[in-house]
C-alpha positions as CSV (number, residue, x, y, z in Angstrom):
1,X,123.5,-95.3,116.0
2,X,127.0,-96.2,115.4
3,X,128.5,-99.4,115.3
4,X,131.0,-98.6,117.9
5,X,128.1,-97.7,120.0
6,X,126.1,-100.4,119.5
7,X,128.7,-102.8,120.1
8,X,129.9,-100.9,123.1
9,X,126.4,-100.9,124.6
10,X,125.5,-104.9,123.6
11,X,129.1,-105.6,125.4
12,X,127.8,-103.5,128.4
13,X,124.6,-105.8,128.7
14,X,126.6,-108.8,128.5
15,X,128.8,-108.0,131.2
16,X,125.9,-106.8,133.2
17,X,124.1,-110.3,132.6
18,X,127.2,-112.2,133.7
19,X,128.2,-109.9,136.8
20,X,125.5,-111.7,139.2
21,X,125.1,-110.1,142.2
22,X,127.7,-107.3,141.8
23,X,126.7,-103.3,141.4
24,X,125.6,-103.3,137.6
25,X,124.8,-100.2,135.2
26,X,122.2,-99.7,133.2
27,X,121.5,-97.4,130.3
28,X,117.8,-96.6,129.8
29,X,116.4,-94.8,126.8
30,X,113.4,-93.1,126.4
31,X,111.8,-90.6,123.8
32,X,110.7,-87.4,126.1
33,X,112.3,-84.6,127.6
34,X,113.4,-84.0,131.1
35,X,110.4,-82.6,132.0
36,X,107.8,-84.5,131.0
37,X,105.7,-86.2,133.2
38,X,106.4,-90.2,131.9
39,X,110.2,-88.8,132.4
40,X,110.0,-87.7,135.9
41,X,108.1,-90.6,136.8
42,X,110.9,-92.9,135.4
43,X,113.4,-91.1,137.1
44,X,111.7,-91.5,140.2
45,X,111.7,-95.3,139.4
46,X,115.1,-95.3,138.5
47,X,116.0,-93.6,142.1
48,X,113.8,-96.1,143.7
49,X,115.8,-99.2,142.0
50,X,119.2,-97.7,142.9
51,X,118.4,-97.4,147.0
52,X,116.4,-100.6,146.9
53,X,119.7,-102.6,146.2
54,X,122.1,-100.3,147.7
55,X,123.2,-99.5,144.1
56,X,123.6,-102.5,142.9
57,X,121.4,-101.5,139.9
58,X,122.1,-98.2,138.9
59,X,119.5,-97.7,136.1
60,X,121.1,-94.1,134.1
61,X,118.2,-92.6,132.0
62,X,118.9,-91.3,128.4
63,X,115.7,-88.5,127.9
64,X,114.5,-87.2,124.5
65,X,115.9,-89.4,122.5
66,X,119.3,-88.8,122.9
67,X,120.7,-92.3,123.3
68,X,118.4,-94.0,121.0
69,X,115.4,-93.0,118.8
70,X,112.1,-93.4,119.8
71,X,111.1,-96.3,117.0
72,X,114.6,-98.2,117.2
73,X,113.7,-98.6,121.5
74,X,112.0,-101.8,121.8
75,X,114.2,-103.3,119.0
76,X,117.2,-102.2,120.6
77,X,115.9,-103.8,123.8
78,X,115.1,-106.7,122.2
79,X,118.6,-107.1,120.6
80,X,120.6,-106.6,123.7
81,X,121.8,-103.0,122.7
82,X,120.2,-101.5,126.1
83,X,118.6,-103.9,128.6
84,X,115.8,-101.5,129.6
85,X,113.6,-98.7,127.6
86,X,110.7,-96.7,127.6
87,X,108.1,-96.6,124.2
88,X,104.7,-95.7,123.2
89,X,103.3,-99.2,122.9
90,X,101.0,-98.4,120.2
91,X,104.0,-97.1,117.5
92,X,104.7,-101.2,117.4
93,X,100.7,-102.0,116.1
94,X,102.3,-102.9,113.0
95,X,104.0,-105.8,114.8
96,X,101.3,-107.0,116.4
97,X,97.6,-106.1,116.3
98,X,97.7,-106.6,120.5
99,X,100.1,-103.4,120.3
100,X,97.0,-100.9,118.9
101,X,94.5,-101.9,121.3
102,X,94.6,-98.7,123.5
103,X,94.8,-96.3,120.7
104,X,91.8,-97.3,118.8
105,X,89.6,-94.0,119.1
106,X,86.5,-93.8,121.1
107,X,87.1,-97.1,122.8
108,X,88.4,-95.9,125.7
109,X,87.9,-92.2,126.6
110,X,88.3,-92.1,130.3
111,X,90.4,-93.0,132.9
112,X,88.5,-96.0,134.6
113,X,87.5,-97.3,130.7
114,X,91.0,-96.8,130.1
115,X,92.2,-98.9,133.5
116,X,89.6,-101.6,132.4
117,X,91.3,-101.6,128.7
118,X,94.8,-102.3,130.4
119,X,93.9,-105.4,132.7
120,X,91.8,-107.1,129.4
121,X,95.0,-106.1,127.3
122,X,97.9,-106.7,129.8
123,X,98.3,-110.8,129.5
124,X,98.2,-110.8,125.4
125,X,100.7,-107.9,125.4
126,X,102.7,-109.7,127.6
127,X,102.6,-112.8,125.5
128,X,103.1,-111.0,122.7
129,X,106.5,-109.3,124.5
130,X,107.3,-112.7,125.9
131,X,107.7,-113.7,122.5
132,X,110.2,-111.1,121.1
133,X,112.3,-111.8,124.5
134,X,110.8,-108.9,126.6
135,X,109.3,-108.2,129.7
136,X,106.7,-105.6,130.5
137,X,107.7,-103.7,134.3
138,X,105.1,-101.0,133.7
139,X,102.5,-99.4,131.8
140,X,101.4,-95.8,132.3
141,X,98.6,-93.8,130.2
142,X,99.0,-90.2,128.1
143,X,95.9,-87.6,129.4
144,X,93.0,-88.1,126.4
145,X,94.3,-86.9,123.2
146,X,92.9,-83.9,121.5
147,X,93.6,-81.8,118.0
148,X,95.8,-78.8,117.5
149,X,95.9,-77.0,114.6
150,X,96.6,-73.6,113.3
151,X,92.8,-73.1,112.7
152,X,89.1,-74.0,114.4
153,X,87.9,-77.3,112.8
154,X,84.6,-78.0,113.2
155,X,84.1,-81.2,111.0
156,X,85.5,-83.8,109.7
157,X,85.1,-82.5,106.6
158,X,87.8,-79.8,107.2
159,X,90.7,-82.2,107.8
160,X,90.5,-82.9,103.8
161,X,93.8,-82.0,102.6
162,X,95.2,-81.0,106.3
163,X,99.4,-81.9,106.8
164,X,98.5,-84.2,109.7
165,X,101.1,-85.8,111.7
166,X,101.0,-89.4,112.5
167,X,103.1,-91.1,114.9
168,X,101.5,-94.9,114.9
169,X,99.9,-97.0,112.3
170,X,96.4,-95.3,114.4
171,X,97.0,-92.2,113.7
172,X,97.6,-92.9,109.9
173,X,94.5,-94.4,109.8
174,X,92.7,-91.3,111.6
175,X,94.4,-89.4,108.5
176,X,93.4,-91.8,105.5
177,X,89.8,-91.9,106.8
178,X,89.2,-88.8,107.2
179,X,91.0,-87.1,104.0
180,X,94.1,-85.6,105.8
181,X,97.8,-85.8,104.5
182,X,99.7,-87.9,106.5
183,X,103.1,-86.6,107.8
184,X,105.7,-88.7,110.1
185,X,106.8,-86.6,112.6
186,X,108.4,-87.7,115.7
187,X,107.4,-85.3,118.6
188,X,111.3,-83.9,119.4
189,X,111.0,-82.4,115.7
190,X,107.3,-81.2,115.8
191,X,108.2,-77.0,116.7
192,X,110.2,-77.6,113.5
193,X,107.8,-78.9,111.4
194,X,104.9,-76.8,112.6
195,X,107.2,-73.4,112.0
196,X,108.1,-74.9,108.4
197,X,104.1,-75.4,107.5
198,X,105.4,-78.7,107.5
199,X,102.4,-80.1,109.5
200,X,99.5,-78.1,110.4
201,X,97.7,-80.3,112.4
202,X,98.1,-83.3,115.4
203,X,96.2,-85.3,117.5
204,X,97.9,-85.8,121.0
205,X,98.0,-84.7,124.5
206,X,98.0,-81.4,126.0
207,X,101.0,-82.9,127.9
208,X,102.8,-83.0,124.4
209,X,101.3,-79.6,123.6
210,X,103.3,-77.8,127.1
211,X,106.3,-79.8,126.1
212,X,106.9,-78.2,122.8
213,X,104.9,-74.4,124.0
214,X,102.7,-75.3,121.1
215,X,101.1,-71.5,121.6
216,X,104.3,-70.9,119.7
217,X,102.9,-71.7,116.7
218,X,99.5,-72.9,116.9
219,X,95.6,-71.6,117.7
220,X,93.5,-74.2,118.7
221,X,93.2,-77.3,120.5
222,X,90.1,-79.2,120.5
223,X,89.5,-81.1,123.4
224,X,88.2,-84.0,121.7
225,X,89.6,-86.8,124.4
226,X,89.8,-89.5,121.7
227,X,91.9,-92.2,123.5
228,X,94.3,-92.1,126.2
229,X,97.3,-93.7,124.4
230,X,100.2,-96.2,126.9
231,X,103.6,-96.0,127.0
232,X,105.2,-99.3,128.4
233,X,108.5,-99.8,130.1
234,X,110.3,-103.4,129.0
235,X,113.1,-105.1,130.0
236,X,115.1,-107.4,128.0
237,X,114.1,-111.0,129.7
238,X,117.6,-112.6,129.6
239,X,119.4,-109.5,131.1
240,X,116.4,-109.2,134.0
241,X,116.5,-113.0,134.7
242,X,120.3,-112.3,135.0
243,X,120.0,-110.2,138.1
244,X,119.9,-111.9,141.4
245,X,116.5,-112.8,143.3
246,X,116.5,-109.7,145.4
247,X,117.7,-107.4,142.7
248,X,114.7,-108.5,140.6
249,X,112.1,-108.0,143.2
250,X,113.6,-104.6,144.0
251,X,112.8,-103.9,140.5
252,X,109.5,-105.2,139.9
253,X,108.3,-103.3,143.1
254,X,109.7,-100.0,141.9
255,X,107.8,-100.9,138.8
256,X,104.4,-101.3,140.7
257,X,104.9,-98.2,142.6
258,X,105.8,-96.2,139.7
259,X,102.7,-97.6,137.4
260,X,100.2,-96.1,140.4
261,X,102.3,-93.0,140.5
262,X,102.2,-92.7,136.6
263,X,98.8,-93.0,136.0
264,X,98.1,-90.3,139.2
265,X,100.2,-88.1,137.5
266,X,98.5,-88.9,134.3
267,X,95.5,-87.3,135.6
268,X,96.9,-84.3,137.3
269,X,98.7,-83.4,134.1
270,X,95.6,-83.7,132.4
271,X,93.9,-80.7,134.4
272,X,97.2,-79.1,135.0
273,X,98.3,-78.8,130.9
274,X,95.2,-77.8,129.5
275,X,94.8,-75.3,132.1
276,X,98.2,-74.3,130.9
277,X,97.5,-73.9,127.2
278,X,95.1,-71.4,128.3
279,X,97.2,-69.5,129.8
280,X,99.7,-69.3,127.6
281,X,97.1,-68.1,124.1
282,X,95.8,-71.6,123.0
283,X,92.1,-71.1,122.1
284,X,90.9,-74.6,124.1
285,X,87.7,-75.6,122.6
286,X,85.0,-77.9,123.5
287,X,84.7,-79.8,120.0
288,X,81.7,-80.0,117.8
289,X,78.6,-82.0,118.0
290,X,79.3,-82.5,114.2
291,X,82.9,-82.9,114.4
292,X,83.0,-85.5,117.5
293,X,80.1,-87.9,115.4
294,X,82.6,-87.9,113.0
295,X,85.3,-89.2,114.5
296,X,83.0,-91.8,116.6
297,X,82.4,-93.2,112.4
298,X,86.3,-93.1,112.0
299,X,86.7,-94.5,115.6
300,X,83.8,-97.7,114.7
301,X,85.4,-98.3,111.5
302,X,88.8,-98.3,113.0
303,X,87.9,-100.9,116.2
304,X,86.2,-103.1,113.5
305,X,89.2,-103.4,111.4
306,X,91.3,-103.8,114.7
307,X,89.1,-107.0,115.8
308,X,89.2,-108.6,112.5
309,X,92.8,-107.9,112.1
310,X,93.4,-109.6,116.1
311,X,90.8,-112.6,115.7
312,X,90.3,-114.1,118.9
313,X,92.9,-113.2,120.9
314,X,91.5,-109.7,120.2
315,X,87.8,-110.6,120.6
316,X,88.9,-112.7,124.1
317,X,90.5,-109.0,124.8
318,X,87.4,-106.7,123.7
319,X,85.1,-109.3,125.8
320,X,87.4,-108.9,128.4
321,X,87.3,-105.3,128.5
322,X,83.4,-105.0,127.6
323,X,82.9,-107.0,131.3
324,X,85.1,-104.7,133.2
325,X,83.5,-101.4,132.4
């Protein structure tokens, strides 16, 4: 980002902070296209804000990355370049083991084990947030992740070697463990990468896989529902407690509303997308007996590494969760 920009944008925050109850704008950046289904649900929230205080908060969304990148969000948040962002809460794990907890694989692999993850997780992510300056409004899941790849795996032994793009300090670990090549890839440049040979394999959602019309370039995804990975929506805390009474209410309601609506959708998009990369030539596959004990070791090894790494706030969060299934 330029420095004109960035000084533009931290000046827009600090006039918003100091304009009280007048109509303030806000820009909002967040990593996926128009038509995902996170997108769509923030836009809805967005819309929401605006006629809940007669537009006194116009909140203008910034899709796909175009304001700001994906890994620069929360830190321009928390710097008072933007007051308000969207960002996969697991890319920060390397922050903050409290940021990793919902991507460990195999911990979660549902929808109501996921649900129980979020209420043992939510008040140390929030304390962890609270101390960069930040306030989490929402929190809404990805459908279970599964691999693509250009060819049927049916072990773990055939990731050895495989270009495997990782997105979070997770997903690297997926890759060290199980022999893959780990490649960065950020998912507005994955078409690319995947024509180039780049990358020739990913774990993520079939969400992700409509998005970028992965039949394009790929043959299978195994359905392997690993982990249902959350993206959170955070606020910078001086600009939010800068807003009058009734503004803020308006806002944390919209934010309620739109985590039930999220994780609905969530769901739907989760029956919907795989249905989709049927349809379109994917070769959806029920993964292997051999394959899935394979990644339930990588997933063990992983959540043990996690829990030492998080000491007791992580085991308070595991017990937590463990009690809520």
């Amino acid at each position: 980002m330029h420095a004109f920009t960035r000084i533009t944008l931290g000046l827009g925050i600090a006039v918003a902070m100091s304009a009280g109850a007048s109509a303030q704008s806000w820009d909002m950046p967040t990593p996926y296209p128009d038509g995902n289904f996170h997108t769509i649900n923030i836009s809805q929230f967005a819309d929401d804000v605006r006629a809940a205080t007669d537009g006194g908060l116009d909140i203008t969304l910034h899709s796909a990355g175009s304001l700001i990148r994906h890994p620069e969000i929360k830190r321009s948040i928390r710097s008072g370049i933007v007051p308000i962002g969207e960002a996969l809460v697991s890319l920060h794990a390397n922050e903050n083991p409290v940021y990793g907890l919902d991507s460990v694989p195999f911990l979660a692999t549902s929808y109501d084990d996921a649900r129980a993850l979020y209420e043992a997780q939510r008040p140390a992510l929030e304390e962890a947030l609270a101390e960069e300056g930040l306030t989490l409004l929402f929190s809404v899941p990805w459908p279970p992740q599964g691999i693509y790849a250009k060819m049927e795996i049916t072990s773990i032994d055939d990731m050895e070697g495989l270009r495997f793009r990782t997105y979070n300090p997770g997903t690297g670990r997926i890759a060290a463990l199980s022999g893959a090549t780990p490649v960065q890839v950020e998912v507005a440049d994955l078409p690319t990468a995947f024509a180039t040979g780049r990358v020739e394999a990913t774990i993520t959602s079939p969400a992700t896989g409509v998005d970028s019309q992965f039949w394009d370039f790929l043959e299978y995804y195994h359905d392997t529902q690993a982990w249902l990975p959350r993206n959170m929506v955070i606020v910078n805390t001086a600009a939010f407690e800068a807003l009058d009474n009734a503004t803020r209410e308006a806002v944390l309601e919209a934010a309620a509303t739109a985590e039930e609506r999220g994780w609905a959708s969530s769901e739907e998009v989760t029956v919907t997308a795989t249905e989709e990369l049927a349809a379109n030539g994917l070769n959806v596959i029920t993964p292997s007996d051999e394959l899935r004990e394979g990644f339930q070791q990588i997933g063990a090894q992983i959540a043990a590494e996690w829990a030492e790494e998080a000491g007791e706030t992580g085991a308070a969060v595991l017990e937590t969760y463990e009690s809520l299934r």
